[in-house]
GUNUSE-852338 format. One record per atom (N, C-alpha, C): x, y, z. Coordinates in steps of 0.001 Angstrom, whole numbers, plus 524288, in hexadecimal, padded with zeros to 5 digits. Layout:
<pts>
XYZ ...
</pts>
This chain:
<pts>
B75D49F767E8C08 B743A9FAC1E9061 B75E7A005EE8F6A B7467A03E4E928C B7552A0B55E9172 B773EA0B7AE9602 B7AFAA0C95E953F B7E8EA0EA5E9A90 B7DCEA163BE9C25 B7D21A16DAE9FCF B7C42A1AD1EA287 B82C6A1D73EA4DA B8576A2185EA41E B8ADAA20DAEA67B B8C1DA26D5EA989 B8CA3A27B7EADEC B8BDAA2A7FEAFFB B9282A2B99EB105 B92DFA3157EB1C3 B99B6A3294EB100 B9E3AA31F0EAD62 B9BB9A3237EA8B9 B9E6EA2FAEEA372 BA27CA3374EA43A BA4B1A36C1EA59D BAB00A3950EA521 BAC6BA353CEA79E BAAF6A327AEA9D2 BB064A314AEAF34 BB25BA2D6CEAD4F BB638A2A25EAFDC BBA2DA250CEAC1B BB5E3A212FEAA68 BB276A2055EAF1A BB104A194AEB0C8 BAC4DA1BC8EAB81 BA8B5A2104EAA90 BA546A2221EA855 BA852A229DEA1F4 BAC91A23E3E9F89 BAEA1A2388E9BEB BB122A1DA0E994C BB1BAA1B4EE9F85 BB1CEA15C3E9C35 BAE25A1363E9CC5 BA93BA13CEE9E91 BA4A8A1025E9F02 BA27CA1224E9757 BA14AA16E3E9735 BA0E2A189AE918D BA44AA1543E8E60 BA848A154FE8D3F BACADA1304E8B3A BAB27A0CEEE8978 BA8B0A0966E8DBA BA721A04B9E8D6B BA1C1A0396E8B35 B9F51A077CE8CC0 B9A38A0646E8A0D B9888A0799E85B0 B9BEEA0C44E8255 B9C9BA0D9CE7ED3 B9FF5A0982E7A40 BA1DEA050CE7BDB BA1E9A003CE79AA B9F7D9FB67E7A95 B9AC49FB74E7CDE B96F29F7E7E7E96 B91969F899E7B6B B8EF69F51EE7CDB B891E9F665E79FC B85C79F833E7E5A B87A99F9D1E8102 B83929FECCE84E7 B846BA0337E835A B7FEEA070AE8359 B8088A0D00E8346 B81B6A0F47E89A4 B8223A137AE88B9 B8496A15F2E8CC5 B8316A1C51E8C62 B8211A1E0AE9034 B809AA26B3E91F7 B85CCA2700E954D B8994A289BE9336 B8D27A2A82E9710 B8E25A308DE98E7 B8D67A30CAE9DB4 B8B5EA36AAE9F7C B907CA3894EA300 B911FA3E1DEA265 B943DA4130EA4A3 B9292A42D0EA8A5 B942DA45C0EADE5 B92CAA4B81EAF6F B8FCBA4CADEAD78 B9208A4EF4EA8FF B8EA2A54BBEA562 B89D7A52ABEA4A6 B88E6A4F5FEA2B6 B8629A4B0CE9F24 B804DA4B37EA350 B819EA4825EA840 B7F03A4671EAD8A B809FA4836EB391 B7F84A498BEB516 B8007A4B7FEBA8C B7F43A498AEBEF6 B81DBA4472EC07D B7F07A3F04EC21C B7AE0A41B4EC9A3 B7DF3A4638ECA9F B7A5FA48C3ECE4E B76ECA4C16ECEE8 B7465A4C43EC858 B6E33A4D16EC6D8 B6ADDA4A72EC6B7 B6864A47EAECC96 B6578A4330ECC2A B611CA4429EC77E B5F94A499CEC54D B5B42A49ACEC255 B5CABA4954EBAE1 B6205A493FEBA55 B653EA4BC6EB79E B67B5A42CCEB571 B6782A3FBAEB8D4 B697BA3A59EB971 B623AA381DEB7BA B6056A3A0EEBC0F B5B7DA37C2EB912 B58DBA3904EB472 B59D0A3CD5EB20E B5721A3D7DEAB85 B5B64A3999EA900 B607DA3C09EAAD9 B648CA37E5EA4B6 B6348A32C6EA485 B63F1A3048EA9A9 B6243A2AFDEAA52 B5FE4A282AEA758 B5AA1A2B49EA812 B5396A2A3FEA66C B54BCA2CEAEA154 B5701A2F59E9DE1 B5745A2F7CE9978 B5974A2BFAE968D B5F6CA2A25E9895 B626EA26EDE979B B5F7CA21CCE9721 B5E55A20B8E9AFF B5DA3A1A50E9DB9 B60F6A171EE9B64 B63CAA16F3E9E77 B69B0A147CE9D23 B6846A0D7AEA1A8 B6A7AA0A9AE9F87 B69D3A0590EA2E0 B6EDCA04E7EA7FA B7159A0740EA5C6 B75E5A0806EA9FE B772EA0D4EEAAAE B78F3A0F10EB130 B7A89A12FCEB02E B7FB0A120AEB4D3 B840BA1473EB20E B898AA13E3EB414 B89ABA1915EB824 B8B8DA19F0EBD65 B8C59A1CC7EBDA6 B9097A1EEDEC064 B9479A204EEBBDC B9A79A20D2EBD41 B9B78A25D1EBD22 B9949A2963EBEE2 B987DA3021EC23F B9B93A307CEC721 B9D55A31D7EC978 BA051A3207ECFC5 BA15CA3720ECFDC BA1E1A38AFED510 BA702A3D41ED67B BAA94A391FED865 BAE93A3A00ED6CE BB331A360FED69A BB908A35FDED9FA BB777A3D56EDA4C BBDC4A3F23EDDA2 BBD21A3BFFEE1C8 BC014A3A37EE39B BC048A36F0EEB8E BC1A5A3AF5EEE23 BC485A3E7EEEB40 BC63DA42E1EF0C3 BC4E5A4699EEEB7 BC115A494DEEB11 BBC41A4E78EEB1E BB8FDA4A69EED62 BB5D2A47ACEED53 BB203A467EEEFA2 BB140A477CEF702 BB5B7A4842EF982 BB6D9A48E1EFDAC BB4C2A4DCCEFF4B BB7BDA52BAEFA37 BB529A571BEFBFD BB0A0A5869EF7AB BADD2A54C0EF55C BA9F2A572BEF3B6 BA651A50F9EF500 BA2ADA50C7EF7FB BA149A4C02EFADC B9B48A4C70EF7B7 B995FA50ADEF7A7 B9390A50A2EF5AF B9326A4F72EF08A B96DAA5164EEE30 B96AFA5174EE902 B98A6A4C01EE75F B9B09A48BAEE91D B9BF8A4407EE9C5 B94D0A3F5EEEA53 B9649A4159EEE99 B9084A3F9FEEF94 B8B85A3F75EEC71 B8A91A44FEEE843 B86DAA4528EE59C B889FA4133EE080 B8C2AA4202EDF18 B8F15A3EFAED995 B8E01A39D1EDC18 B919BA387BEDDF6 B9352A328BEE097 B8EA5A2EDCEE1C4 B87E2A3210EE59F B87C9A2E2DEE820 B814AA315DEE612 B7FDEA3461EE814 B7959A37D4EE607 B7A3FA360AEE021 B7B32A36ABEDE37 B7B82A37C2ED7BA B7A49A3187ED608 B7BABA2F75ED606 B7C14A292BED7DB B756CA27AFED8CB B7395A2911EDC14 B6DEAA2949EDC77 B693FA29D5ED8BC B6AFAA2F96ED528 B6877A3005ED27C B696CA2C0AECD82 B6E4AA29B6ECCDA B6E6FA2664EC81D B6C4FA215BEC8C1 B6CF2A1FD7ECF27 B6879A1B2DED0E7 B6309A1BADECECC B60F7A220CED0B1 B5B83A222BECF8B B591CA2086EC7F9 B5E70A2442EC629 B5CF7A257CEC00B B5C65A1E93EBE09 B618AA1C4EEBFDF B6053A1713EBD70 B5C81A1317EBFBD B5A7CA1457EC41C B5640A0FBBEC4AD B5286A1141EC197 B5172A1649EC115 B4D7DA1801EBE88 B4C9BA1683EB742 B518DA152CEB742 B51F6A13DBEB127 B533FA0E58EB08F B53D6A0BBEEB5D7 B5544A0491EB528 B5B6BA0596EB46D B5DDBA0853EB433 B646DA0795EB2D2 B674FA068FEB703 B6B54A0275EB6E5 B6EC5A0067EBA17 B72FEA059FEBBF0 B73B0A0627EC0B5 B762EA0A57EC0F8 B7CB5A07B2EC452 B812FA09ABEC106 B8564A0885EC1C8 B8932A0B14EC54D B8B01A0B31ECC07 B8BCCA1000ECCF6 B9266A0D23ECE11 B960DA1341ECB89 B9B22A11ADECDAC B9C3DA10F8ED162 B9F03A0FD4ED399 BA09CA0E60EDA9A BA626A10BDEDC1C BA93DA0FABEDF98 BAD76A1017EDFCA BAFECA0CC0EE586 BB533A0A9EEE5E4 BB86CA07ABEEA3E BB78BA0DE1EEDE2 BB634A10EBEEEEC BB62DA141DEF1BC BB3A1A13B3EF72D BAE8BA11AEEF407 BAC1BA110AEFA01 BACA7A0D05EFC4F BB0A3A0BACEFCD5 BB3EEA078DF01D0 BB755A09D4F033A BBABEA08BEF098B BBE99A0BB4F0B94 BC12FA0978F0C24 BC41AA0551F08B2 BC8D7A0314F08F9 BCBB2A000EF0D12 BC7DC9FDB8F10C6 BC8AB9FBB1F14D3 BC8BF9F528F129F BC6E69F5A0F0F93 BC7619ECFEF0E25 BCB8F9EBD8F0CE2 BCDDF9E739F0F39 BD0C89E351F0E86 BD06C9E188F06EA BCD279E2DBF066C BCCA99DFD1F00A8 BC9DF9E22CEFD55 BCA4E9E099EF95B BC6459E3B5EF5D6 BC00C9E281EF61D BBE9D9E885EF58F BB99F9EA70EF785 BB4EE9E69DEF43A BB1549E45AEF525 BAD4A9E1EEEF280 BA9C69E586EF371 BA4C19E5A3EF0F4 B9EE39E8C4EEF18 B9CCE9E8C4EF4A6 B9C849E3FCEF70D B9A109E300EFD27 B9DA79E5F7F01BD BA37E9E9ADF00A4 BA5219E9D7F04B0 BA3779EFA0F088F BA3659F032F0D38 BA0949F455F0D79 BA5DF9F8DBF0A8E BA0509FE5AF09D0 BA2DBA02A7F0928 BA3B1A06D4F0E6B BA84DA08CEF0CA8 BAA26A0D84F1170 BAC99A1295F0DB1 BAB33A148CF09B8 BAEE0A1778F079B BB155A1BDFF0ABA BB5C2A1EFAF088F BB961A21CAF0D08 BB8D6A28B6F0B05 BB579A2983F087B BB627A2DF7F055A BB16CA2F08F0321 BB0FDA34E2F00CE BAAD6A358CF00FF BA9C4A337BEFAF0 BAEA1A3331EF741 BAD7EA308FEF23B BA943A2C36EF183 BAED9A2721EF579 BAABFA22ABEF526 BA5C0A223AEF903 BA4C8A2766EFD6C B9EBFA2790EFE85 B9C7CA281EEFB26 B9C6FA2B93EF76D B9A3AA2C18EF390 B96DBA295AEEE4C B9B4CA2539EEF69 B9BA9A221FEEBF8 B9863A1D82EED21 B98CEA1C6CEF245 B9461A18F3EF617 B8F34A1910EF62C B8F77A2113EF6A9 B87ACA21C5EF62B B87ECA219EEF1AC B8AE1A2121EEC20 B8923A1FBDEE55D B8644A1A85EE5C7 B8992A171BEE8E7 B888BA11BAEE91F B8402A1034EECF0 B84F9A1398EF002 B7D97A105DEF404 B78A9A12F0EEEB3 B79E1A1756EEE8A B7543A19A2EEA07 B74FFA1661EE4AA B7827A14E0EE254 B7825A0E3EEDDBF B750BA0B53EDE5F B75D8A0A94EE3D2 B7326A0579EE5D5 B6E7DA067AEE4F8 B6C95A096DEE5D5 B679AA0A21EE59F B653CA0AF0EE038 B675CA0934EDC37 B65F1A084FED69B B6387A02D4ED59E B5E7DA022DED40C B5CBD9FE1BED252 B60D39FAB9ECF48 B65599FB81ECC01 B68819F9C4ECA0B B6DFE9FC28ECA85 B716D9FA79ECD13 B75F49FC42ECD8F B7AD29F92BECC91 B7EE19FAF1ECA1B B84B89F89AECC8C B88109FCBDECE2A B899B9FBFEED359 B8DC89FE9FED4F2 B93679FDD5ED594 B976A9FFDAED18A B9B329FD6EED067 B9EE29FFE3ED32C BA2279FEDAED644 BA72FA00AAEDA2D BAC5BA0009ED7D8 BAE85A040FED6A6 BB2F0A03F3ED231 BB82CA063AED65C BBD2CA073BED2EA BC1FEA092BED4C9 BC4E1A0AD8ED1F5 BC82DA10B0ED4E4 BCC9BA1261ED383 BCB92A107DECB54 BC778A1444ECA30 BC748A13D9EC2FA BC979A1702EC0FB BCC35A1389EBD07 BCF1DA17ECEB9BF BCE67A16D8EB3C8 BD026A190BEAF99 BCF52A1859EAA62 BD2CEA1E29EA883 BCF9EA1D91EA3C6 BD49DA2212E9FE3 BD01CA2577E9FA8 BCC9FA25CCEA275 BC8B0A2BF5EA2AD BC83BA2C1CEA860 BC771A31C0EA8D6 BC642A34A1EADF7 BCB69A34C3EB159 BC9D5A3660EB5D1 BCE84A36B1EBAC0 BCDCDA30E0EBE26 BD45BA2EDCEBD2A BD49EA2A8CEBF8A BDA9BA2904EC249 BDCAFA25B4EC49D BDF3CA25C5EC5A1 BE50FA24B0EC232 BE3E7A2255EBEAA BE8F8A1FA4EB9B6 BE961A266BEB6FB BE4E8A28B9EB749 BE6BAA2CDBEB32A BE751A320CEB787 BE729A32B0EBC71 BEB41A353FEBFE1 BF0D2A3327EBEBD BF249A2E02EBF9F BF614A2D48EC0EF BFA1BA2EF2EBBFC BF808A2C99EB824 BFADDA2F81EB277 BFB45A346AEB254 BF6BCA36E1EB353 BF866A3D08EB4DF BFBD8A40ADEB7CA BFEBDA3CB3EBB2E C00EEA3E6BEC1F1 C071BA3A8CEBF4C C0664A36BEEBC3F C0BF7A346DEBADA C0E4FA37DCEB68D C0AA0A3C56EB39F C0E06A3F05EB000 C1097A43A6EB40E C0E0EA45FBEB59C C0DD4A4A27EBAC4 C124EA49DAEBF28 C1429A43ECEC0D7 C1441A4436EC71D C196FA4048EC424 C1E3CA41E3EC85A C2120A3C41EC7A2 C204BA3874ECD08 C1D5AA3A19ECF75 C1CADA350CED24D C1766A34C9ED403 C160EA31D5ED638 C0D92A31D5ED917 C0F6AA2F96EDC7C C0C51A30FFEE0DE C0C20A2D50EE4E6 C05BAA2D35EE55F C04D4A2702EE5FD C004CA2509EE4D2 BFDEDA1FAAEEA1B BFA95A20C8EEC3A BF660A1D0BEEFB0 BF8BBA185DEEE86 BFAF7A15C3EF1B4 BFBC3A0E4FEF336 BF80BA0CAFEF5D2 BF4E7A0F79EFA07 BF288A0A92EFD30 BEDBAA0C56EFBEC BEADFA0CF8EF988 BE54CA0CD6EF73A BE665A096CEF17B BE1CEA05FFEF350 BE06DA0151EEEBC BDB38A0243EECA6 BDA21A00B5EE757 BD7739FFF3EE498 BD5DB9FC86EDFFD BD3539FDBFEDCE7 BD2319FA03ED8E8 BD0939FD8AED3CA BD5169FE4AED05B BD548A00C9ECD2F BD152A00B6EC92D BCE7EA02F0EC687 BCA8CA01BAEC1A3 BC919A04C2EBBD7 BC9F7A0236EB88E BCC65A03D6EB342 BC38BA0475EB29B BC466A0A37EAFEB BBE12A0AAAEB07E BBB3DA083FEAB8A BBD7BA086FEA61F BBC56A04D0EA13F BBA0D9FEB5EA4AB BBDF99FD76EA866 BBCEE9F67DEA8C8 BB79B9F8ABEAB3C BB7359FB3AEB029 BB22A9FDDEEB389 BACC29FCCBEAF74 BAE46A01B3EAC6B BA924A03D1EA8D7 BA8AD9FDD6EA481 BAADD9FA54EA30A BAAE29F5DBEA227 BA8449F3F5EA51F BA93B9F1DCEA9F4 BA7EC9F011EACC8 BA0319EF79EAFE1 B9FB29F5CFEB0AE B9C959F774EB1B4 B98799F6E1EAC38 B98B49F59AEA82F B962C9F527EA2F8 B94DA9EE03EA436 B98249ECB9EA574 B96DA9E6B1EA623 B93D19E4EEEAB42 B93549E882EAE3C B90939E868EB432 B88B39E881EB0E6 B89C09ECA1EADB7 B83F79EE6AEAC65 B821D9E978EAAEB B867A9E800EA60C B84529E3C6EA2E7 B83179DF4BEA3C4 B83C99DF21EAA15 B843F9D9F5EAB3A B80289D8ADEAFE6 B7CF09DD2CEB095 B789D9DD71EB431 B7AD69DCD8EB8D9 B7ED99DF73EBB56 B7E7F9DCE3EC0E6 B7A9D9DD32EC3F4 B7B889DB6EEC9B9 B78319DD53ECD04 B79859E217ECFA5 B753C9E376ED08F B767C9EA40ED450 B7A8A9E87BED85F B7F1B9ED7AED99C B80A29EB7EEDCC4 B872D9EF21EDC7B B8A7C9EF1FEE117 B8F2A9F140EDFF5 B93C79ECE4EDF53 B97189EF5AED927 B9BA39ECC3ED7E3 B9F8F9EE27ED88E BA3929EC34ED87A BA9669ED2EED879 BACBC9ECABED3BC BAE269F28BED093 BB2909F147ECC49 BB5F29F356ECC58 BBAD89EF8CECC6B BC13B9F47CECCE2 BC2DC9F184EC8A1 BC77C9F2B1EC69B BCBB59F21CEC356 BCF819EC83EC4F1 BCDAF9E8F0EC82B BD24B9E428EC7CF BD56C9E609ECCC3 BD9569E4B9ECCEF BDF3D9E437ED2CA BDE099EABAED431 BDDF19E9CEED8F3 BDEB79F001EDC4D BE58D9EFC1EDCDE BE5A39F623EDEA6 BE9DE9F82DEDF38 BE9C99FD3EEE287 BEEAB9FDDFEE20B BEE75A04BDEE666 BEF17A09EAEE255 BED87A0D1EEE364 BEF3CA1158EDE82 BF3F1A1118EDE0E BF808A1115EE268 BFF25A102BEDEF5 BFCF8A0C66EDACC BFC97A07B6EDC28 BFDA4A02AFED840 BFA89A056BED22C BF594A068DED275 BF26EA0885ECE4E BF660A0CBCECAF1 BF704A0EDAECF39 BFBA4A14D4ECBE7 C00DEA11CBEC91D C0419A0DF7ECD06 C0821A0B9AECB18 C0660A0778EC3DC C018EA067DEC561 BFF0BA01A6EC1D1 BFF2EA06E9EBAB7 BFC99A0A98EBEEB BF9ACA0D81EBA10 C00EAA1028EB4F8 C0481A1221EBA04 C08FAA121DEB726 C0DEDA0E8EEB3BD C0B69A092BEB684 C0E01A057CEB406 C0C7CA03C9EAE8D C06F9A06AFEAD78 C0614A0562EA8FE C07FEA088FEA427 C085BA0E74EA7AA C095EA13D3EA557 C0FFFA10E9EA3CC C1381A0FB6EA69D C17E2A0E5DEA488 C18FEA0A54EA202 C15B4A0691EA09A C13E2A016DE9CAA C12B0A0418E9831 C10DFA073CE96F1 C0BB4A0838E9210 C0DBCA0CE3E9044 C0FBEA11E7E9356 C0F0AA1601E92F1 C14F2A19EBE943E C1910A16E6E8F08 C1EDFA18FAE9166 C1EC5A1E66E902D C2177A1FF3E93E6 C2310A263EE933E C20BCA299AE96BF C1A8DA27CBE98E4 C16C7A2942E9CC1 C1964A2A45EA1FB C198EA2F33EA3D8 C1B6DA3034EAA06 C18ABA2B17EAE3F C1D66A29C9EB0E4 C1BF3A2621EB52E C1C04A26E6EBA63 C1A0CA2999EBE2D C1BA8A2AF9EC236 C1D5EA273DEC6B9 C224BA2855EC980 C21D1A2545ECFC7 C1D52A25C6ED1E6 C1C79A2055ED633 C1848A213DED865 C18EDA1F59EDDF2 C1724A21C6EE2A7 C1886A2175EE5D8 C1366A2013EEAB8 C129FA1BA3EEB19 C0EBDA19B9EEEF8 C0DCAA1BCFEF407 C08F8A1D32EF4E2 C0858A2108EFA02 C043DA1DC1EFCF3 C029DA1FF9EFFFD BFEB6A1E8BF02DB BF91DA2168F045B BF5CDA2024F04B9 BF006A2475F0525 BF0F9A27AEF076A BF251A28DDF0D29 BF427A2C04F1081 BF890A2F93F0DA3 BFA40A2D58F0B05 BFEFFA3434F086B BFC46A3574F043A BF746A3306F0164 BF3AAA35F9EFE2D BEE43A375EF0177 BEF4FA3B6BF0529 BEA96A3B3FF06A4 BE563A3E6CF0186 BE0EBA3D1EF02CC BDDE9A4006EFED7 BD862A4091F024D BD553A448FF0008 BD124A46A7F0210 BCBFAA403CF0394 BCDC1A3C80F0046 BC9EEA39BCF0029 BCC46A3578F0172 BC913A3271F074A BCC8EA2CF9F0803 BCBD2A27E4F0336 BCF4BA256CF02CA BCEB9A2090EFE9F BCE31A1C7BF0337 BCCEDA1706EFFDA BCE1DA11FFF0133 BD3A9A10C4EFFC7 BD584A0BCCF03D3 BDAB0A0BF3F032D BD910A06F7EFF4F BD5B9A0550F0214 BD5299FE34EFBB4 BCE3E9FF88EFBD9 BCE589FF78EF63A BC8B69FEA4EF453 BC7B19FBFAEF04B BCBE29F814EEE87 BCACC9F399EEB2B BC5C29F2ABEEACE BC3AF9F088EE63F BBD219EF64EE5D4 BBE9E9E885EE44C BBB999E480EE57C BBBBA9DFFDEE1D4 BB7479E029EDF6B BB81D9DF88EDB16 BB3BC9DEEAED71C BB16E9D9A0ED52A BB4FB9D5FFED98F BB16B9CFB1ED8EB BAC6C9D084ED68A BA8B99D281ED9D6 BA3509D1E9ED8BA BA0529D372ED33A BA3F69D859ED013 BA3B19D903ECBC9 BA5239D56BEC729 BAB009D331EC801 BAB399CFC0EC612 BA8BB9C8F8EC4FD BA6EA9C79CEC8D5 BA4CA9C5B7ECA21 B9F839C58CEC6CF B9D079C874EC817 B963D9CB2BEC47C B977B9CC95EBEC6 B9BA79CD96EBE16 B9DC99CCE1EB8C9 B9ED29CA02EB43E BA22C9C67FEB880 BA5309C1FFEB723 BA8609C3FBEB429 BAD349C774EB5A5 BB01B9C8C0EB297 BB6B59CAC5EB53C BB9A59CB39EB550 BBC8E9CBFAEB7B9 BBEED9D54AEB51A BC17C9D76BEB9ED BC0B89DC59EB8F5 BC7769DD8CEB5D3 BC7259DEE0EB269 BCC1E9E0BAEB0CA BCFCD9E2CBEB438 BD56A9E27BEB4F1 BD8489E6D3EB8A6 BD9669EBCFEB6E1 BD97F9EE98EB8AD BDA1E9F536EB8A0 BDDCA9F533EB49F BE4149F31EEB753 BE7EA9F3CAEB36D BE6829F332EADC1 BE4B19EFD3EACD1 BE3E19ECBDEA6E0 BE2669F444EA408 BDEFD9F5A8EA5B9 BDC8A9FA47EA32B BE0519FF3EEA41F BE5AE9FE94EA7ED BE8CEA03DFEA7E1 BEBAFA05F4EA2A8 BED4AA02CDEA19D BF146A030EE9AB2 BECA1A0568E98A0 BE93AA05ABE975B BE5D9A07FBE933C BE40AA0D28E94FC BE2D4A0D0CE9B1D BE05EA1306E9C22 BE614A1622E9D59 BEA4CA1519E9E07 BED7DA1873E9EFE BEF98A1A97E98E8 BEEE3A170BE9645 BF103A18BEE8FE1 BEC73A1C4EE8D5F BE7EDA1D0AE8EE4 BE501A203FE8E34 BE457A25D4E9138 BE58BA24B7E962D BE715A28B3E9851 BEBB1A2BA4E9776 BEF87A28D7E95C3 BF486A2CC7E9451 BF3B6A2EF1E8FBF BF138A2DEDE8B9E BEFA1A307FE8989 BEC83A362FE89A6 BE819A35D6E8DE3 BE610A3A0FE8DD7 BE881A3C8DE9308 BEC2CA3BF2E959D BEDC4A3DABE9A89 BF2A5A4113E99F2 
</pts>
């Protein structure tokens, strides 16, 4: 198959490259510069030149708290833009892949969130992110994949703040009561390669990284490895807070766990845990950090 890859700077777009670049699919991996995903006229020539059988599209405005004060521009990226890649790929038969995010839920469940549960997001991010996803739908061929809290050894993420802020800071104080479901983006862009290959049906999925946690635990997890692997490396105290003494421009969910039963399931495969993949991206990151 020809993979189509929309946002190739970003982590999940550097490791989807990464994977397919050892597979027997080809792959167009596009920048910004490259594509302008809010040139509907500019999406429809590459497309229709390309004709790619899949097209990934891992593009976002991503800040949670610029998106607050820049709402349109959110909107055109996030959720218009989105439209036109619906149009380009029906027009060419290509399955169109749209990222998702635990965002657009408001953290009100008892349990972890399934594909069927309703959405309420709390912030104009995951609105955003909602009209990406009603506009998908409307692709003759779609998967819409709902991911979390991703990190890897490219782009801005959370493991490679925290390394940044533990050489810097002797202590952090870091979020306890917001939960999540951490996700190593290699397993993702893996993942999402095996979704194509496997014909699903149209439809929205759920993929996180294995056991949720709170950002303390993630931050505590991510340094325990730094002092396993990595002697001599600054370790900072860390000091558990609460949402309310971090206030920020953009409300979060306090739990937005995803279960990814249903993926697994359609798979038949079970999802790696996050941890398994920290030892490797943090030893790559200290390197370039």
């Amino acid at each position: 198959m020809k993979f189509l890859i929309t946002g190739a700077n970003g982590q999940l777009g550097r490791c989807l490259a990464d994977r397919l670049s050892h597979s027997d699919h080809t792959f167009v991996a596009l920048t910004k510069s490259d594509l302008d995903i809010t040139d509907e006229k500019a999406v429809e020539e590459l497309v229709v030149e390309c004709r790619p059988d899949v097209i990934v599209n891992t593009a976002a405005f991503t800040s949670v708290d610029r998106a607050e004060s820049e709402p349109e521009l959110a909107r055109c990226i996030n959720g218009e833009a989105v439209s036109y890649l619906v149009k380009a790929a029906n027009k060419v038969g290509a399955l169109l892949i749209q990222v998702s995010t635990d965002y657009v839920f408001d953290g009100a469940s008892p349990k972890p969130y399934v594909e069927s549960d309703a959405v309420n997001p709390l912030g104009v991010y995951g609105q955003t992110k909602l009209l990406g996803e009603e506009y998908a739908a409307r692709a003759d061929r779609f998967l819409i994949v709902r991911t979390a809290w991703v990190f890897s050894e490219y782009g801005h993420n959370f493991v490679k703040t925290m390394l940044k802020l533990g050489r810097e800071r002797k202590e952090l104080s870091i979020v306890s009561d917001q939960y999540g479901s951490p996700t190593y983006a290699g397993d993702l862009a893996a993942n999402l390669i095996r979704m194509s290959e496997a014909q699903l049906p149209s439809g929205i999925y759920h993929f996180s990284g294995g056991k949720s946690c709170s950002w303390f635990e993630f931050a505590k997890a991510i340094f325990d490895v730094v002092k396993a692997y990595v002697p001599g490396y600054p370790v900072p105290g860390m000091l558990p807070i609460s949402t309310e003494q971090y206030p920020t421009p953009a409300k979060r969910p306090l739990f937005s766990v995803l279960s990814d039963r249903k993926l697994k399931t359609a798979l038949g495969t079970n999802v790696t845990d996050w941890s398994a993949a920290l030892p490797a991206v943090i030893a790559k990151l200290i390197d370039v950090t």
